[in-house]
C-alpha positions as CSV (number, residue, x, y, z in Angstrom):
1,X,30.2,-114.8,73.5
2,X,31.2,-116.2,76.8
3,X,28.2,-118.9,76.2
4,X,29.7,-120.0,72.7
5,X,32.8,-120.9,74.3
6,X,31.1,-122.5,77.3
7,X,29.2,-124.9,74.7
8,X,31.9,-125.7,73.3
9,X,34.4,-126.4,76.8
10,X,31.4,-128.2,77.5
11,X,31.4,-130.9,74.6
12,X,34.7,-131.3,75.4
13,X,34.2,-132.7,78.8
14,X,33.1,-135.7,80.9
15,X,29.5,-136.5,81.5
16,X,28.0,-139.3,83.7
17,X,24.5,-141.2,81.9
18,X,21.4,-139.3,82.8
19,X,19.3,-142.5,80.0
20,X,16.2,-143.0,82.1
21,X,15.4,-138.9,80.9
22,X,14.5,-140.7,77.8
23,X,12.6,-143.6,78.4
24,X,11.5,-144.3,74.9
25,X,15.2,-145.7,73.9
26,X,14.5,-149.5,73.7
27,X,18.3,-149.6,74.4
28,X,17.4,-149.2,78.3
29,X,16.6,-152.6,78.6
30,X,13.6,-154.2,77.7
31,X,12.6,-155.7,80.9
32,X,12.0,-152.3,82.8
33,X,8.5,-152.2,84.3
34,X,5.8,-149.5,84.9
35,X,3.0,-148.8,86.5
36,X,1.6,-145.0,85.7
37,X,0.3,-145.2,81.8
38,X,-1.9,-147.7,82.0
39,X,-2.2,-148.2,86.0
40,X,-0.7,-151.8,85.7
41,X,2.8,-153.3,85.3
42,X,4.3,-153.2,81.8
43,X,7.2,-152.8,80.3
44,X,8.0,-149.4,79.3
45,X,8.6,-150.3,75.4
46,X,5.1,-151.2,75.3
47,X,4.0,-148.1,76.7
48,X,2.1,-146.2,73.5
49,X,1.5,-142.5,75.1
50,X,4.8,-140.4,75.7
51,X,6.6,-141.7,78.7
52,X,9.8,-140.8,80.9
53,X,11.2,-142.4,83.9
54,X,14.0,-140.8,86.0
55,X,15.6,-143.2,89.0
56,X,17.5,-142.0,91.9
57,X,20.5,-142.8,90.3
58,X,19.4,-139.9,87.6
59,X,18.6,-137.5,90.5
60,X,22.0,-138.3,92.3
61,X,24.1,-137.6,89.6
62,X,22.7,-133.7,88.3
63,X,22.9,-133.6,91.9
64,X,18.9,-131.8,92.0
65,X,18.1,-130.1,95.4
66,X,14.4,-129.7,94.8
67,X,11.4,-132.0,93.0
68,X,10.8,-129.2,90.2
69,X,14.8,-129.3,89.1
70,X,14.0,-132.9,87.9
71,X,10.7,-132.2,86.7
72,X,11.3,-129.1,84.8
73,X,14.1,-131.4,82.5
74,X,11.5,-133.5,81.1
75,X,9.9,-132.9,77.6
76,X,7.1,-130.5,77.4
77,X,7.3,-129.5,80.8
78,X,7.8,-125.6,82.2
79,X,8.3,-124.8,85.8
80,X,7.1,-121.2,87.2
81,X,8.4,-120.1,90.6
82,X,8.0,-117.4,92.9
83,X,11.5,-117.3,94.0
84,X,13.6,-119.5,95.4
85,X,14.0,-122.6,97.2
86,X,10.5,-123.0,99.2
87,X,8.6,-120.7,96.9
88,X,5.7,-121.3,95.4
89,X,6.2,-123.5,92.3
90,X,3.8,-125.0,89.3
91,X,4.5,-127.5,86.9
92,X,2.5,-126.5,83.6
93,X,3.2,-129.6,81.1
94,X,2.6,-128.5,77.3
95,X,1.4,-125.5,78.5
96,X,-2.1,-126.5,79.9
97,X,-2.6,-124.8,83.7
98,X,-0.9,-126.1,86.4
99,X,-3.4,-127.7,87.9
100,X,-4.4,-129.6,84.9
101,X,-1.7,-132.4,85.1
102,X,-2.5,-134.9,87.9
103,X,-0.3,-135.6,90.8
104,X,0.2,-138.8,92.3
105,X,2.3,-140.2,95.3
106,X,2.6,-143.9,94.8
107,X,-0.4,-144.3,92.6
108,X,-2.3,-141.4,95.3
109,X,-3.3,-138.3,93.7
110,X,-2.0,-135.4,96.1
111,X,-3.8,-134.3,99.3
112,X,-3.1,-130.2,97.6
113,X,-5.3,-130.5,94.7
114,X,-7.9,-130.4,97.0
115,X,-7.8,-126.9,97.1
116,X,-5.6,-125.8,94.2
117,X,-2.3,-127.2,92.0
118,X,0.2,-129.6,93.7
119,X,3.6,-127.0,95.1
120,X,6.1,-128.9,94.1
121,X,8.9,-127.2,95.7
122,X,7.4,-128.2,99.2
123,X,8.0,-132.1,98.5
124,X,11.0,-133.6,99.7
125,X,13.1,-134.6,97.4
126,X,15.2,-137.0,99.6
127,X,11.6,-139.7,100.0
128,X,11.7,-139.7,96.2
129,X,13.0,-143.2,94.5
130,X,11.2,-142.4,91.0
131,X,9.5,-140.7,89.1
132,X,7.2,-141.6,86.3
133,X,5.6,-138.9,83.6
134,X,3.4,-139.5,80.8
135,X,1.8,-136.8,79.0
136,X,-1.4,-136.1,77.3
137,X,-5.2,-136.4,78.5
138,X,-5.2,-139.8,80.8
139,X,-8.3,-139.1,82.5
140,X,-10.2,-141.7,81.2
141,X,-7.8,-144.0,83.4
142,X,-7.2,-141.4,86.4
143,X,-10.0,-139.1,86.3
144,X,-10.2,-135.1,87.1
145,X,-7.0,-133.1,86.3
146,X,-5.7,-135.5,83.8
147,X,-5.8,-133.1,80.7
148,X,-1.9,-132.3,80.2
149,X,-0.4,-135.6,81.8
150,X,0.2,-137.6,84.7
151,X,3.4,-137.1,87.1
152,X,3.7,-140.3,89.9
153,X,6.4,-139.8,92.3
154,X,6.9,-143.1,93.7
155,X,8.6,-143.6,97.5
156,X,8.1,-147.0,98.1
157,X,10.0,-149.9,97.6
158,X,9.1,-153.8,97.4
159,X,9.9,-157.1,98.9
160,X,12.5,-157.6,96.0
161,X,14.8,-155.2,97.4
162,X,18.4,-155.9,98.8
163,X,19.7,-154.1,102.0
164,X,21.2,-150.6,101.8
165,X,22.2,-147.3,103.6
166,X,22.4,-144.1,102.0
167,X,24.2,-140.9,103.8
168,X,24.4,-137.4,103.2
169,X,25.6,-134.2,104.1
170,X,25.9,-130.9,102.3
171,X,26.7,-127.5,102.4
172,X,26.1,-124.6,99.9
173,X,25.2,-121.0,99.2
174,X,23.1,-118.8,101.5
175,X,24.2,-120.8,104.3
176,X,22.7,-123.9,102.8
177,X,22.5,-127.3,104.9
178,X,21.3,-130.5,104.4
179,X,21.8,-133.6,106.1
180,X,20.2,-137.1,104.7
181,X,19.8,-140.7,105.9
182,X,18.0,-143.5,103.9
183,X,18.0,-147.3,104.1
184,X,16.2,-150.8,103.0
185,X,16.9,-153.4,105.3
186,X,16.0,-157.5,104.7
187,X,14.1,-158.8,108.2
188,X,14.2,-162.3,107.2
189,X,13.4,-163.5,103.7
190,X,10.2,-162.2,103.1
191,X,10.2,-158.4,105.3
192,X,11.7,-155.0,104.4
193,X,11.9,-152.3,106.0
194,X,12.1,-149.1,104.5
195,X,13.7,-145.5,106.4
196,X,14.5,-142.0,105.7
197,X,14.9,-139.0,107.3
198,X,16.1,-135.5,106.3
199,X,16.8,-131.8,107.2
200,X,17.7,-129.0,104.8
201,X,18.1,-125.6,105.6
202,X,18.2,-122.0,103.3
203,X,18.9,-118.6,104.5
204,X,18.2,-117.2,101.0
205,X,17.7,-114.0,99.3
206,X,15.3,-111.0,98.8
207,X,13.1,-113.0,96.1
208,X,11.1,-109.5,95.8
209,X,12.8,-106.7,96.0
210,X,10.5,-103.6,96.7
211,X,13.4,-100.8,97.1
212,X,13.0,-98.8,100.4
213,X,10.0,-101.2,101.2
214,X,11.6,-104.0,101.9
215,X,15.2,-103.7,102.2
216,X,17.1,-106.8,103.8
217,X,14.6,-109.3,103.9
218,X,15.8,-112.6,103.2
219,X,13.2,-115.1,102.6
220,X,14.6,-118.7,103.8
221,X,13.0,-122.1,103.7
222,X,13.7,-125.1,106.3
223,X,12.2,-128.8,106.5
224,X,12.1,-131.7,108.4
225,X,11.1,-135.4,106.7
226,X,10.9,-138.8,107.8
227,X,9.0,-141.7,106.0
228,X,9.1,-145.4,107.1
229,X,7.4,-148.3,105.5
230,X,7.5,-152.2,106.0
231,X,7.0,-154.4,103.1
232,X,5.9,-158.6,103.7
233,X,5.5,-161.4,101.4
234,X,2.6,-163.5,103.2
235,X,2.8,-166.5,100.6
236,X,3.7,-166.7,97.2
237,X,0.3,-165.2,95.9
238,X,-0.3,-162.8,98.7
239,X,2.1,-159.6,99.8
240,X,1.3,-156.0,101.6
241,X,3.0,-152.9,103.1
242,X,2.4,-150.2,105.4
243,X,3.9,-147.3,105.5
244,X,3.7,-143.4,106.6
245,X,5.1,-140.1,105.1
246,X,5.8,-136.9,107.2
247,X,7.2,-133.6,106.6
248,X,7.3,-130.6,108.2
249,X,8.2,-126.9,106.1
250,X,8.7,-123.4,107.2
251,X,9.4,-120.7,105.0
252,X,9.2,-116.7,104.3
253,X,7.6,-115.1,101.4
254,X,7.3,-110.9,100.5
255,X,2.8,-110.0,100.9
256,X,3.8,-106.4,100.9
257,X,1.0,-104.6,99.1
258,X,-1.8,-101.8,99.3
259,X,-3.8,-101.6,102.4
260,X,-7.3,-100.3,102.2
261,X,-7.4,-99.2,106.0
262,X,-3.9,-97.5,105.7
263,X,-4.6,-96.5,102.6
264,X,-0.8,-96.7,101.6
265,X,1.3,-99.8,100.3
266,X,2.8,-101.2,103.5
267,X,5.7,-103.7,104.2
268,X,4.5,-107.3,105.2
269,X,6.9,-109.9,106.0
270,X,5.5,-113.5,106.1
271,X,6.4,-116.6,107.8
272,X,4.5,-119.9,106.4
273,X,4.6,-123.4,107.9
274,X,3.4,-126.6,105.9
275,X,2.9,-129.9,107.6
276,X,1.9,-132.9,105.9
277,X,1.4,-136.6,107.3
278,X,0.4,-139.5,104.9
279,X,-0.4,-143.0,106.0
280,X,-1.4,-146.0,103.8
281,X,-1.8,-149.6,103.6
282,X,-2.0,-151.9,100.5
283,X,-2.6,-155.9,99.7
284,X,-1.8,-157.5,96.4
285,X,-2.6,-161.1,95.4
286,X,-1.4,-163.0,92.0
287,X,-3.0,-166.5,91.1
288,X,-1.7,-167.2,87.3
289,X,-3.0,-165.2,85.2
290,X,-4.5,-162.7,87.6
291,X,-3.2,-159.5,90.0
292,X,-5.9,-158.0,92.3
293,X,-4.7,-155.2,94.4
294,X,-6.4,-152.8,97.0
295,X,-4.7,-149.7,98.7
296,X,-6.1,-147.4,101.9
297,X,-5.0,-143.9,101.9
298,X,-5.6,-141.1,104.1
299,X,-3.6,-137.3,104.1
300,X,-3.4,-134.4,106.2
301,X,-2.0,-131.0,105.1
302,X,-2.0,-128.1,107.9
303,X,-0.7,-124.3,106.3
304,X,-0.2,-121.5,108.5
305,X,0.6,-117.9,107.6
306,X,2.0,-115.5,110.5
307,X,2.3,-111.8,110.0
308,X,5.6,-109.9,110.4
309,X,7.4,-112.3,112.3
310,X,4.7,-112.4,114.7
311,X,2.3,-115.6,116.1
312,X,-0.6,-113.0,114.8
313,X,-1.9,-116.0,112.0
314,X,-2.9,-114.1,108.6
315,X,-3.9,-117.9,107.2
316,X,-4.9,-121.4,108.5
317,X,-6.4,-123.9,106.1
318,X,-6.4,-127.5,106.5
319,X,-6.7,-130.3,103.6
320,X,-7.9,-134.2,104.5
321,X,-8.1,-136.3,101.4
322,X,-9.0,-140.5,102.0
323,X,-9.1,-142.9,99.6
324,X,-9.3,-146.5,98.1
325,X,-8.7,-148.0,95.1
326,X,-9.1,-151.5,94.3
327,X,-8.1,-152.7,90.9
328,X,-8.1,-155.8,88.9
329,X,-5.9,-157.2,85.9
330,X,-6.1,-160.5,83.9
331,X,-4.3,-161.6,81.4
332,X,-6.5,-163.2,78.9
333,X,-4.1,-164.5,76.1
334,X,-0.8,-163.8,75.8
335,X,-1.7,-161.2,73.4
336,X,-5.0,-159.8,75.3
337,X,-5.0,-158.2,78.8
338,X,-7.6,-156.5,80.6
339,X,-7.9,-154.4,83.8
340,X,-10.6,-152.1,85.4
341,X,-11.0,-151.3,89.3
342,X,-12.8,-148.7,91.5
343,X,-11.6,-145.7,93.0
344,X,-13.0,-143.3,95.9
345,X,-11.8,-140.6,97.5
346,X,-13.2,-138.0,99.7
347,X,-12.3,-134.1,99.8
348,X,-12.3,-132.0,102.4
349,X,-10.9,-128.7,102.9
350,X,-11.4,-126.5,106.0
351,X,-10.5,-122.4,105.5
352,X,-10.2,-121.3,109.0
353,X,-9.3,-117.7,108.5
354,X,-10.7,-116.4,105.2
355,X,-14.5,-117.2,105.9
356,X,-14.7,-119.8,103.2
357,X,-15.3,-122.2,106.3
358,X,-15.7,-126.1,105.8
359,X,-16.1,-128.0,101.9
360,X,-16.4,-131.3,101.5
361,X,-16.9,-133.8,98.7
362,X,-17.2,-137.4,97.4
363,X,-15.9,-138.5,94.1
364,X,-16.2,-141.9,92.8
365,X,-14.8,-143.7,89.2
366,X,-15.0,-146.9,87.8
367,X,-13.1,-147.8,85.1
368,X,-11.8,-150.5,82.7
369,X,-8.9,-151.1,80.3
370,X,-7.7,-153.4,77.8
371,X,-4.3,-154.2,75.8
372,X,-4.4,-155.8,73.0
373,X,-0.7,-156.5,71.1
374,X,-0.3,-158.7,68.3
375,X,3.1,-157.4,66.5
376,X,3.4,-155.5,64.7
377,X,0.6,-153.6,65.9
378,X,-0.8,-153.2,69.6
379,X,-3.8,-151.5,70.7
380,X,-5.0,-149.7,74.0
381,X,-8.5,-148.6,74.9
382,X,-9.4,-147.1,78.7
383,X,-13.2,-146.4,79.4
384,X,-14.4,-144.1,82.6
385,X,-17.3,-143.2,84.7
386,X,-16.7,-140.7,87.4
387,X,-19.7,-139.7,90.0
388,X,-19.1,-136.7,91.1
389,X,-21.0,-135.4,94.3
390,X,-20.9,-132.0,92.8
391,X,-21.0,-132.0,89.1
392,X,-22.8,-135.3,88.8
393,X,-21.6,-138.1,86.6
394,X,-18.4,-137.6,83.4
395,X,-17.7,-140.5,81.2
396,X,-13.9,-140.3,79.6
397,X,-12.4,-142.5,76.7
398,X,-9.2,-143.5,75.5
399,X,-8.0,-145.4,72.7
400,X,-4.2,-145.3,71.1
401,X,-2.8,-147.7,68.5
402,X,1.0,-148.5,67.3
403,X,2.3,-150.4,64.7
404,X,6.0,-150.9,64.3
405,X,6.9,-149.9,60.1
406,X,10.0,-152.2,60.7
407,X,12.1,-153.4,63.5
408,X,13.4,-149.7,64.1
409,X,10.4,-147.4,63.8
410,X,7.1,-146.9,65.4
411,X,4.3,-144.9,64.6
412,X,2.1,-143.8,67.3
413,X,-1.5,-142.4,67.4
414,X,-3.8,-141.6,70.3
415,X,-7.5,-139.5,70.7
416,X,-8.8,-139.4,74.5
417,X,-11.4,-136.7,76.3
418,X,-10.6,-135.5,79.5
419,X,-12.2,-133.3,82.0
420,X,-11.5,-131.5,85.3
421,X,-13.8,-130.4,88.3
422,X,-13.0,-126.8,89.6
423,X,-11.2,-127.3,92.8
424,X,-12.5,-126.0,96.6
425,X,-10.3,-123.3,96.5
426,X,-11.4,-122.0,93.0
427,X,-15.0,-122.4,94.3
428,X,-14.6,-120.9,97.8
429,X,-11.9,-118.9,98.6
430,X,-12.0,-115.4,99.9
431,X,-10.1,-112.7,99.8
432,X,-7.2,-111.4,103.2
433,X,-7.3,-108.5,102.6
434,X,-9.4,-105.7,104.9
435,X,-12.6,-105.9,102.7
436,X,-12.8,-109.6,102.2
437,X,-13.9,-109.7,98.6
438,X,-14.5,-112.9,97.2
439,X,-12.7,-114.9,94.5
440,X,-13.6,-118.5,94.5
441,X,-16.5,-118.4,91.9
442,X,-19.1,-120.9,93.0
443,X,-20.7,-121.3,89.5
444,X,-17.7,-122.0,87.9
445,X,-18.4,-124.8,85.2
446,X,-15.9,-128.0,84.7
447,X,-13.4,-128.1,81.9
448,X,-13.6,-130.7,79.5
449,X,-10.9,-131.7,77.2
450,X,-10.5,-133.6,73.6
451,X,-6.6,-134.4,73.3
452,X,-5.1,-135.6,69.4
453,X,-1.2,-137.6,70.1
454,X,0.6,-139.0,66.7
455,X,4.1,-139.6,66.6
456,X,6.7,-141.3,65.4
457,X,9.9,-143.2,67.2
458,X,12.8,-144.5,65.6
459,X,15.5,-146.2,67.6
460,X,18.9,-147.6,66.4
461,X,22.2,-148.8,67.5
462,X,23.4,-144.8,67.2
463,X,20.5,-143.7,68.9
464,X,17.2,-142.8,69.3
465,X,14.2,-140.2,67.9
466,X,10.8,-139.4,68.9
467,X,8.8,-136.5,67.6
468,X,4.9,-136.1,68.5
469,X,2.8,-133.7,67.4
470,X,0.0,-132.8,69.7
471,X,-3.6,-130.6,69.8
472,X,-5.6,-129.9,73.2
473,X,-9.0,-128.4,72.6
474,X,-10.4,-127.5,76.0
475,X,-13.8,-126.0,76.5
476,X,-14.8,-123.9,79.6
477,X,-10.9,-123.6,80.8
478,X,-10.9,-121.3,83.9
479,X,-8.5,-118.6,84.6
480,X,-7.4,-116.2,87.5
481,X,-7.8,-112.7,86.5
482,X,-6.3,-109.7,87.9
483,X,-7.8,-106.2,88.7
484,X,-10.7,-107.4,90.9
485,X,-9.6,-111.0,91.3
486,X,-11.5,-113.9,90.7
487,X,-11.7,-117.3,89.0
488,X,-13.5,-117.8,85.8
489,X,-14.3,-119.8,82.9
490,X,-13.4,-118.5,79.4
491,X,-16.6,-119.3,77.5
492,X,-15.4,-121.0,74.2
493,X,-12.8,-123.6,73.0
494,X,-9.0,-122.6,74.2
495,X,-6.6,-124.7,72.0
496,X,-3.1,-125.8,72.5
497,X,-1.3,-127.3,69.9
498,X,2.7,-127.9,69.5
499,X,5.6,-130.6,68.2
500,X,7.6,-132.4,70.8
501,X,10.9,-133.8,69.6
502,X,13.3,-136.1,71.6
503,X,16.4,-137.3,71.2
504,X,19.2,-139.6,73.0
505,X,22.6,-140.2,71.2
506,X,26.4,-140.5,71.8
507,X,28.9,-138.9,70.3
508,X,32.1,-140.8,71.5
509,X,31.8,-141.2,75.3
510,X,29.5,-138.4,75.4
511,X,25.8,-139.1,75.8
512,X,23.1,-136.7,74.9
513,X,19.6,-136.8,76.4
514,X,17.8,-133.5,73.9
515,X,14.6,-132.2,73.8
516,X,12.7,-128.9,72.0
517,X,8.8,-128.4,72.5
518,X,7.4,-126.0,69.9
519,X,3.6,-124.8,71.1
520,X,1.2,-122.8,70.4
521,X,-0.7,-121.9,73.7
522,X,-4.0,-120.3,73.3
523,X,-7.7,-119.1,75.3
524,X,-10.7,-118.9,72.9
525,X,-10.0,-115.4,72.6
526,X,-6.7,-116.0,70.4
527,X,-4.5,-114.7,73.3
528,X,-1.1,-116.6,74.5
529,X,-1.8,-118.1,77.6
530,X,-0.5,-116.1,80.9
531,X,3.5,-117.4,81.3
532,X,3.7,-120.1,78.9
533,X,6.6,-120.2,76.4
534,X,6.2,-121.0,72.8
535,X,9.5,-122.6,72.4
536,X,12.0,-124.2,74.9
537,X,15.2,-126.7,74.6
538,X,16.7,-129.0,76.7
539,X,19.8,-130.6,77.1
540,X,21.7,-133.3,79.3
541,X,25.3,-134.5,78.3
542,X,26.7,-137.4,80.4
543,X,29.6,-139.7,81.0
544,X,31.6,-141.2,83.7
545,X,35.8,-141.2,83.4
546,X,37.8,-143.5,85.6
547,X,36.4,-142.2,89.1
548,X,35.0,-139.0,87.7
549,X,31.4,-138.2,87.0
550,X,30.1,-135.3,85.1
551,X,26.6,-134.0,84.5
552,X,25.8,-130.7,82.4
553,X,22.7,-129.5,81.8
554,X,21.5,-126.5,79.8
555,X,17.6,-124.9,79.2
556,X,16.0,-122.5,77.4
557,X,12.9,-120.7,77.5
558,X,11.2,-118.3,75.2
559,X,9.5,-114.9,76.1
560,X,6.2,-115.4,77.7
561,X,3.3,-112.7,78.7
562,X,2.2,-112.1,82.5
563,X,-0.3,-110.1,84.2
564,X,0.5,-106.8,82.5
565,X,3.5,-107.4,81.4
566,X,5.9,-109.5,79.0
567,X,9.2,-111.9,80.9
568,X,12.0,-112.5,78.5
569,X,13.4,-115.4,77.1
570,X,16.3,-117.0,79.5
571,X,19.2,-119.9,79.8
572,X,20.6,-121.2,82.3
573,X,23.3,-123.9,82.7
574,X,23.9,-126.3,85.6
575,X,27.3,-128.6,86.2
576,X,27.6,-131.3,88.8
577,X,30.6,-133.4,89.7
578,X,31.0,-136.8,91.4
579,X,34.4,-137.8,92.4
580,X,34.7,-141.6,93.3
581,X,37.0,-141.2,96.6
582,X,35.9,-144.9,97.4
583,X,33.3,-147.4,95.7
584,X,31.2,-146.6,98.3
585,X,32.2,-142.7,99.0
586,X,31.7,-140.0,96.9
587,X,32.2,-136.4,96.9
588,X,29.9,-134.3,95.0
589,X,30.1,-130.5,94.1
590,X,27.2,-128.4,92.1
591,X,26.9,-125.1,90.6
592,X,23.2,-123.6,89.4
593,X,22.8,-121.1,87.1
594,X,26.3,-121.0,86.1
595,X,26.6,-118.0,84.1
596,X,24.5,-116.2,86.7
597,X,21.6,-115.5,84.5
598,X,19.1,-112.7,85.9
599,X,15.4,-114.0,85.0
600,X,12.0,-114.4,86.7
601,X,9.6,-117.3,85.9
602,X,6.9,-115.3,87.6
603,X,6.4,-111.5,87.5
604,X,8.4,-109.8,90.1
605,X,9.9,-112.5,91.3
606,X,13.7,-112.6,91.3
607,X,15.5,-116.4,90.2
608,X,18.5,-117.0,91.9
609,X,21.6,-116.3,90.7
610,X,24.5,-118.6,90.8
611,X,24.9,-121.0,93.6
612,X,27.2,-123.6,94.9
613,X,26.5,-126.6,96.8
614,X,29.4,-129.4,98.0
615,X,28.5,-132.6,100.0
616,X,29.9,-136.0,101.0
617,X,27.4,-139.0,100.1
618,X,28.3,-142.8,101.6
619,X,26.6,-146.1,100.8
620,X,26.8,-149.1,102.3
C-alpha cells in the first residue's frame, strides 16, 4: 500500500529533465554528436544500433554517488553488487556476462579487463563528463568483449570549451564525505586546461552479516582522484591533448570462510587498496573532407589485499595495458562516408601472490567502416580482423539498415558476429586458499557470438517510442562454477533473446524517461543464467519549478537464480532535490532506497538500506 500512494504523491510533484537517458528522441536536438557507435563523429539521430547518452548535467541532477547508479538506469542494463559503496560491482547489459560488454575510457578499453570484468564501482564518478552506451554485438568495430554493447565513459574535454569551476561538498549517511573541485580554463585562444580533484569517504555497514562470526564489522570505502589534461589547437587542421588520470581506493570486504588447516570456518577481515594511473596523448588533423587521428595510451592498475587489519598481504596483482590506435575517416559524398584504422594493445598481467606469476599478450585489429545514407534509407556496414597472439586471427562483420516509413517512424534492422578471448585471469588464476587449487582453466576456448537487432522508433511532438527486439546466440560461453571452482565453457549454443521498449513523454510539466526489458536469458543446457532477471522497469520523472529541481527515480527487478539459491524480485525508489539558492549556488539533498527496501543483487550480500546525503555545489 504505502508504494501506491507513493506513486501517486510522486506524479504529483516536480521533476528536473533527465532527456539525454533517451537519446533516441530527435527532439534533443539534431546537432548532438557522437563518437562510440561507429568510432567517428555523427550525430546521434543517425545512429542505427540502440544508443543513450547521459551528460553531467543528467548525473548532477539524480544527484548519483557512484558510476553503476547512472549505469544501471539505462535500458537493458542490470547491475550486481557485493554490497555497498566500494564493493564489487558488474554491469551485465541484456543479460550477457559481465565481462562481455566492452569498456572504454575515452575511446580506451579499460586496463581491468585484462584480468577479468571492468568494477565499476571503483571509478570516480567526479572525472566523468559523459557517458555513451550502445548495445548489441559491436565487435566488428571494437573487437573482444563487444557481444552485449559498448559503454565509453568520456573525461575529456576539447578546445571548444569555455572557462568554468565546479565545487562540492557533501555529507551523508555512515559518516559519508565528499569534497569535489573541477575546472576548464581558456590559456589564450587556442589552450585549455582541464582539472579535478576529489575525496569521498564511507564508514558503511556489515555488507555480510555472518551472526557471531562477524559481529560489528563495518566495511568502508575511501578514495582519492585527480586528472589533469591540456588541450591545443596547433592550426586550423591540426590539434592535440595530453592528459593523465589517477586514483587511489581503499576499501574492506567480509573473506570469512572454511579453512582447511583449521579445519573450521574462521573470521577474516579484509582491507583492499586499488591504485590506478592513466596517461595518454592524442593528434587529430582535418583537411576538407578528411579527419585522421592517432592516440597513445598506457595504464597501470596496482590491487592489494591485507589480512585482518594487518600489513600481512593476502593479494598483489598488477595490470599494464598500452595501446595505439590510429584511425581514418573520409567523407566521400555527401551521402557516402568511410572510415577504417588500426588498433594495438598489449596485455600484461603480473599475479604476485597466487602463483599464476607473469601473462602477457599482443592483440592487433584492423578494421574498416562505411555509411551510406540516402533518405529515406541509410546503411552501415563495419568489417574486422583481429590477430590475436593467443587465439590466432577472428574476423567480425556488421551490417544494420534503416529506412524512415514517414517523417515520424523508423524501422531499424541489424545482424553482426562477435567474439571474446578468455581473459588472463580466467586462464591463470589460482586459488588463496591453503591448498592452492587452480581455477583459471588454460584450455578454455573463445566465445563467439551471432547478434539479430530490429526495431522500430516513432517520435512526435508528444513524445517518443522505441521498441527492439533482440536474439544473442553465443557458442562456447564460459561460466564460473561453484563446488570445486573453476572457469569453463559450456559446450553448445547459449541463447538470449528479449524486447526492449523505451519511452520519453510529458504529461503537463512532468517529463517521463520509461523503460521495460523483457528477456529470456539462457546456457545451452535450457537453464536461466546465474543472476539475471527476466523482467525489469525503469523510470525517471523530471521537471524544474521556479528555483526548485526534482528528480525521482524508481526500478524494478524480477527474481533471479544464484549459486544455490533463488534472490527475489525488488524496487527501490530514489528522490533528489536541487534548490537554486543563487544562479550559481545550489543546495542539493538525496535519499536512496527510499522505502528502505531489504534486497541483495548478489547472494549473501546485504544492499543498503535508506540513506541520505546533503551537499552545497558552486559554479563559476
Amino acid at each position: 500500500m504505502k508504494k501506491t500512494l507513493l506513486a501517486l504523491a510522486v506524479t504529483s510533484v516536480y521533476f528536473p529533465s533527465f532527456s539525454s537517458i533517451a537519446a533516441d528522441d530527435k527532439t534533443q536536438a539534431d546537432d548532438v554528436m557522437v563518437v562510440t557507435a561507429n568510432r567517428f563523429e555523427q550525430p546521434v539521430t543517425s545512429v542505427l544500433a540502440p544508443f543513450n547518452v547521459v551528460t553531467r548535467q543528467d548525473i548532477d541532477k539524480v544527484q548519483a554517488k557512484t558510476l553503476t547508479e547512472v549505469i544501471s538506469l539505462l535500458p537493458g542494463v542490470q547491475v550486481t553488487q557485493n554490497g555497498g559503496r566500494g564493493q564489487l560491482a558488474s554491469i551485465m547489459v541484456r543479460g550477457t556476462n559481465s565481462d562481455q560488454v566492452l569498456v572504454l575510457v575515452d575511446g580506451i578499453r579499460m586496463a581491468r579487463s585484462v584480468a577479468g570484468s571492468v568494477d565499476f564501482n571503483q571509478i570516480p564518478l567526479t572525472q566523468v563528463e559523459r557517458i555513451e552506451f550502445t548495445r548489441g554485438a559491436r565487435a566488428a568495430l571494437y573487437g573482444s568483449e563487444a557481444i552485449g554493447g559498448v559503454i565509453n565513459i568520456i573525461t575529456l574535454t576539447g578546445t571548444d570549451t569555455l572557462s568554468k569551476t565546479k565545487l562540492d561538498l557533501g555529507v551523508g549517511s555512515h559518516n559519508y564525505q565528499e569534497a569535489n573541485a573541477s575546472g576548464a580554463y581558456n590559456i589564450g585562444d587556442k589552450t585549455v586546461l582541464q582539472l579535478a580533484a576529489g575525496y569521498e569517504s564511507d564508514d558503511g555497514y556489515n555488507v555480510r552479516p555472518q551472526p557471531g562470526l562477524n559481529d560489528g564489522d563495518k566495511h568502508g570505502f575511501d578514495s582519492r582522484n585527480a586528472s589533469l589534461a591540456l588541450h591545443h589547437q596547433f592550426n586550423n587542421q591540426l590539434s592535440g591533448y595530453v592528459a593523465t588520470r589517477w586514483y587511489k581506493n581503499h576499501y574492506q570486504y567480509d573473506a570469512s570462510g572454511f579453512d582447511s588447516e583449521v579445519g573450521d570456518v574462521v573470521h577474516k577481515y579484509v582491507q583492499a587498496e586499488t591504485e590506478f594511473n592513466d596517461y595518454s596523448a592524442g593528434l587529430e588533423y582535418v583537411q576538407n573532407s578528411y579527419k585522421s587521428s592517432l592516440i597513445l595510451d598506457y595504464q597501470k592498475q596496482d590491487n592489494f589485499d591485507y589480512v585482518d587489519k594487518t600489513n600481512v598481504v593476502n593479494r598483489q596483482d598488477q595490470y599494464h595495458q598500452r595501446n595505439i590506435q590510429w584511425q581514418n575517416q573520409y567523407q566521400l559524398l555527401s551521402t557516402l562516408s568511410v572510415s577504417g584504422g588500426i588498433d594495438w594493445r598489449q596485455e600484461q598481467w603480473a599475479d604476485f601472490t597466487g602463483f599464476a606469476g607473469d601473462k602477457e599478450r599482443d592483440n592487433t585489429g584492423y578494421y574498416a567502416v562505411g555509411l551510406w545514407d540516402y533518405s529515406p534509407v541509410s546503411i552501415e556496414t563495419s568489417v574486422r580482423l583481429d590477430d590475436n597472439q593467443q587465439y590466432g586471427t577472428h574476423s567480425t562483420y556488421n551490417i544494420a539498415g534503416g529506412w524512415y516509413l514517414n517523417d515520424n517512424i523508423q524501422l531499424r534492422a541489424s545482424y553482426g558476429t562477435a567474439f571474446k578471448a578468455p581473459n588472463l585471469y580466467q586462464l591463470y588464476v589460482k586459488s588463496r586458499s591453503s591448498w592452492g587449487e587452480t581455477i583459471g582453466n588454460p584450455n578454455l576456448k573463445p566465445e563467439t557470438s551471432k547478434n539479430i537487432d530490429i526495431s522500430l522508433h516513432a517520435d512526435y511532438d508528444i513524445g517518443s517510442l522505441a521498441v527492439t527486439v533482440y536474439q544473442m546466440r553465443i557458442d562456447d560461453l564460459i561460466t564460473y562454477t561453484g563446488g570445486m571452482p573453476s572457469y569453463e565453457n559450456v559446450s553448445g549454443e547459449s541463447k538470449i533473446k528479449g524486447i526492449e521498449v523505451e519511452a520519453d513523454f510529458d504529461t503537463g510539466i512532468i517529463s517521463h524517461q520509461l523503460n521495460f526489458d523483457f528477456k529470456e536469458p539462457r546456457d545451452s543446457k535450457g537453464n536461466q543464467l546465474i543472476r539475471r532477471d527476466k523482467f525489469s522497469f525503469k523510470w525517471v520523472g523530471s521537471a524544474s519549478y521556479g528555483d526548485l529541481d526534482t528528480a525521482v527515480t524508481y526500478q524494478y527487478h524480477g527474481k533471479r537464480p544464484d549459486f544455490g539459491s533463488e534472490l527475489p524480485a525488488y524496487d527501490t525508489w530514489d528522490l533528489a532535490l536541487t534548490y537554486w539558492l543563487q544562479p550559481k549556488l545550489a543546495l542539493k539533498g538525496r535519499v536512496a532506497n527510499l522505502l528502505d527496501e531489504q534486497y541483495e543483487t548478489a547472494g549473501g550480500y546485504e544492499m543498503p538500506g535508506r540513506t541520505y546525503y546533503t551537499s552545497i555545489n558552486y559554479q563559476f
